[in-house]
Every structure is written in C-alpha cells, then in structure tokens.
C-alpha positions in Angstrom: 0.0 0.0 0.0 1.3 3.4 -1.3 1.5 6.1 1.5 1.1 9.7 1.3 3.7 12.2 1.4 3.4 14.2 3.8 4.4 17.3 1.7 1.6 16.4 -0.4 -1.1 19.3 -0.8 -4.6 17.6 0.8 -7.1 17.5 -2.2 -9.6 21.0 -2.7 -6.8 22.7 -0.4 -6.1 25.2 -3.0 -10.0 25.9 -3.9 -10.2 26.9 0.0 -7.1 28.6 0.2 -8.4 30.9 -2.5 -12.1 30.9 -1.2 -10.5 32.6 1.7 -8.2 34.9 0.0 -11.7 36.3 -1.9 -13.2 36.6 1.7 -10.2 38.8 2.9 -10.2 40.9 0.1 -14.1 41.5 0.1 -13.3 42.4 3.9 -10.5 44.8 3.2 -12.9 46.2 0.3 -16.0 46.4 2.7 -13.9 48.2 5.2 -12.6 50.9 2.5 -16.2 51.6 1.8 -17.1 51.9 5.6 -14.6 54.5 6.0 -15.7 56.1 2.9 -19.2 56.5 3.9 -17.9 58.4 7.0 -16.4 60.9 5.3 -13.1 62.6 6.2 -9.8 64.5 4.9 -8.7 63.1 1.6 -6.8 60.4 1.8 -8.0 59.2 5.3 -8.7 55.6 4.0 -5.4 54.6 4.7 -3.6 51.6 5.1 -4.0 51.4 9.1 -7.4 52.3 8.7 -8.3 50.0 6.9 -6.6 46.9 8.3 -8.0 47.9 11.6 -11.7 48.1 10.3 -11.2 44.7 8.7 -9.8 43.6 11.5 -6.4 42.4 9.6 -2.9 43.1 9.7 -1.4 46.3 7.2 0.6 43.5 5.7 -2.7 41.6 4.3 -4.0 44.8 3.0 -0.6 45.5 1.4 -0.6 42.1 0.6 -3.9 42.0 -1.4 -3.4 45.7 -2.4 0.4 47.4 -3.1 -0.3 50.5 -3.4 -2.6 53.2 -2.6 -3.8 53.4 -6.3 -4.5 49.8 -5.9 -6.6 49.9 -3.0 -8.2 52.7 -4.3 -9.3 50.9 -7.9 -9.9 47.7 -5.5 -12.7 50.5 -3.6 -14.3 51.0 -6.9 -14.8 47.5 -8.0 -16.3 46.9 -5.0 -19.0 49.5 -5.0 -19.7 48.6 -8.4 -20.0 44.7 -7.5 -22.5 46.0 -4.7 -24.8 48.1 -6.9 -24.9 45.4 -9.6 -23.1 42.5 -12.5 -21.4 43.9 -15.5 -20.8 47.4 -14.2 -17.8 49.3 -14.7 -16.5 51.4 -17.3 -18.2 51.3 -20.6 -15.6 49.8 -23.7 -18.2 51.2 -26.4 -21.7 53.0 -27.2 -23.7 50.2 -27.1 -21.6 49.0 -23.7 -22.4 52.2 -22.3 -26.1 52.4 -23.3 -26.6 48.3 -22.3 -25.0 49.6 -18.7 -27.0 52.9 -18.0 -30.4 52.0 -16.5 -28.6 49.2 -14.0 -25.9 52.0 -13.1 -28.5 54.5 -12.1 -30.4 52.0 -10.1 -27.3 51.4 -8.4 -27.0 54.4 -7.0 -30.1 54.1 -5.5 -28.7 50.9 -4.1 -26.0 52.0 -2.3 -27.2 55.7 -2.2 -24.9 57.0 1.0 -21.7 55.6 -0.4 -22.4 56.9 -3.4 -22.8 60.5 -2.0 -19.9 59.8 -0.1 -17.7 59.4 -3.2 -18.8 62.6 -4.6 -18.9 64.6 -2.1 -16.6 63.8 0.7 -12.6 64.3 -0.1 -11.7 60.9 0.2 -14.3 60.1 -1.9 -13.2 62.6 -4.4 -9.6 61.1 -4.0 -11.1 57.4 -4.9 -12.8 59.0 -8.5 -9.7 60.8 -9.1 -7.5 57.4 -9.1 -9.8 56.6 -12.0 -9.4 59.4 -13.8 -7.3 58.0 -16.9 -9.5 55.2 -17.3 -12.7 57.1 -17.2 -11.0 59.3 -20.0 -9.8 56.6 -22.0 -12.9 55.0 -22.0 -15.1 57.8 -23.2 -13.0 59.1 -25.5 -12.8 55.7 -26.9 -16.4 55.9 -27.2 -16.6 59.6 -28.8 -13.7 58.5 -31.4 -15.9 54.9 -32.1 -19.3 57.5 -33.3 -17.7 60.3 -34.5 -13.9 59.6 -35.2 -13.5 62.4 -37.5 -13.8 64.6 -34.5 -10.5 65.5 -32.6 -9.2 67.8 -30.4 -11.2 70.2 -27.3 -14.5 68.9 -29.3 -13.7 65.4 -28.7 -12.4 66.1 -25.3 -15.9 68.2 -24.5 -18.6 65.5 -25.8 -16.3 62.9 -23.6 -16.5 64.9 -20.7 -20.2 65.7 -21.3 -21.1 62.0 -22.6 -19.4 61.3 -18.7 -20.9 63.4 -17.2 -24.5 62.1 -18.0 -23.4 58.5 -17.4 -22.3 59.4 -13.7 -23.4 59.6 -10.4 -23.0 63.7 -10.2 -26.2 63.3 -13.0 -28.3 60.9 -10.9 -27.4 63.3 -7.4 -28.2 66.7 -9.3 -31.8 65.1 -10.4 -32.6 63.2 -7.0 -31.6 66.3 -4.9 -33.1 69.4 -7.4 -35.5 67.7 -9.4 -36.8 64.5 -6.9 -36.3 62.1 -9.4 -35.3 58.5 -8.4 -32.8 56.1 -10.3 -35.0 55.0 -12.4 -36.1 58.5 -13.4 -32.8 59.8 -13.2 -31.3 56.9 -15.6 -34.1 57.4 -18.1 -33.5 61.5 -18.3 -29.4 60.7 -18.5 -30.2 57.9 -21.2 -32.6 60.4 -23.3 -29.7 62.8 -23.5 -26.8 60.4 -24.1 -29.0 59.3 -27.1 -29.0 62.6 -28.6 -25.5 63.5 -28.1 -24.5 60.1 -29.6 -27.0 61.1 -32.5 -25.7 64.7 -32.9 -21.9 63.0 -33.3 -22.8 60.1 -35.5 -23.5 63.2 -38.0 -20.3 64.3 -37.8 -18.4 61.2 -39.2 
C-alpha cells in the first residue's frame, strides 16, 4: 500500500485557500467603503485604517493591495459589484447604453456611499484614481461614433457624454429635481441618445 507524502497538498486545499483569500479581500474592500461612507480628509482611507476596520494586519491589506492606487481601484470595484453584475467602465456606445439604466439603479442601491464618493474628499480622492480610465474610456467611445472629430470637441462631448453617465447626474436630479434612479437613468439615457445622435452626423 502506497503512503502519502506528507508534503503532499490535501485535495480542494487550494480551492479553499483561494475561497478565503476572496473573503479577505471583500473584507479589506468592505472596510474601505465603511470609511468612505464616514467621510473625512482626503486620503483618510489609509492603510492602518483599513486593516483595523477589517480587522487584519497592514501587511494583508498591502498584501492583497500594493499600493494606494490599488486599494483605491480595488474600492471601486467593490462598490460597483455592490450596486450590480457587468458594471464598470463602458468599452463602447452600445456597452455604455446596455449599462446605464442598471448604473443608475445602483446608485439608489448603495445611495450613502455613493454620495460619499462625490462629495466627501476621500471620496473625491477614490474618483480621481480613476481618472485615466474614465477618460480613455469615453473618449474611446466619442472617437468609435464620431472619429472624424478630434481635439477640445472630442475632449468636451467625452466629458459631457461622462458626465451624463455618472453619479453627479443621478445626485443633481434626485436632490433638485426629486427624481429616483429610475427617473434619473431614463432623463441621463434620453440625452446620451442625442449626443451620440448629434456626433454620429459628424463622421
């Protein structure tokens, strides 16, 4: 009869040893976004912080995320998982458009995180680790409609195509107008339908 090795790796160890590597990242995520929700100076979710709300070490946070840019983008994905599947930023028009009415329900979702990361520092400090992304992606979408556009014009129907596919749309109409996600999302969506329009004329 054939006996183990004892440096042999028990069978399904490595499907639980990465089950609970997922469950300490979601932790350190979860405890990012608590610390968001409260507010604070920019840059208060810090390392400490956030290892002592998920009640880790700063090495496991470091571990899962290097860097502050990391932790940051890890942040985002996590709201984004909360408020619903195949959310993130939009590769093309038809991405963007498949996207919007789930996005805006989100917010509602998750509505004081949301707030939190538009209008708290640190929540202004988590968008702007995005920033390059968020630009690449919707001038990736402005140059797919209209790519005989260039220049501030395709930088300014980017920014504007953004800006209507974002939470700062969905807050403005819930706070001045008293419209909810769904509202919001279908008023945002009417819009982005006309810009894209308006540009698809100008191939």
């Amino acid at each position: 009869m054939k006996r183990a090795s004892i440096t042999s790796t028990p069978k399904g160890q490595p499907k639980l040893r990465e089950a609970q590597t997922g469950l300490t990242r979601q932790r350190i995520s979860e405890a990012a976004a608590s610390l968001l929700e409260e507010g604070g100076e920019a840059g208060a979710i810090t390392f400490k912080a956030v290892a002592e709300r998920a009640g880790v070490t700063e090495m496991t946070v470091y571990r899962h995320f290097p860097s502050r840019n990391d932790l940051m983008h890890g942040l985002w994905r996590h709201l984004n998982e909360r408020m619903g599947k195949g959310l993130g930023m939009p590769e093309s028009a038809s991405a963007l458009l498949a996207q919007h009415d789930a996005l805006f329900a989100g917010f509602d979702a998750i509505a004081p995180q949301i707030i939190a990361s538009i209008t708290t520092p640190q929540g202004r400090d988590m968008r702007a680790a995005l920033n390059r992304e968020r630009r690449k992606a919707f001038t990736g979408i402005v140059a797919e409609v209209a790519p005989g556009l260039s220049g501030a014009r395709q930088t300014a129907a980017a920014a504007v195509l953004q800006l209507l596919h974002s939470a700062y749309a969905w807050d403005s109409m819930r706070l001045h107008w008293g419209l909810d996600g769904r509202q919001a999302g279908d008023a945002a969506k009417w819009a982005i339908g006309i810009l894209l329009q308006e540009l698809r004329r100008k191939k």
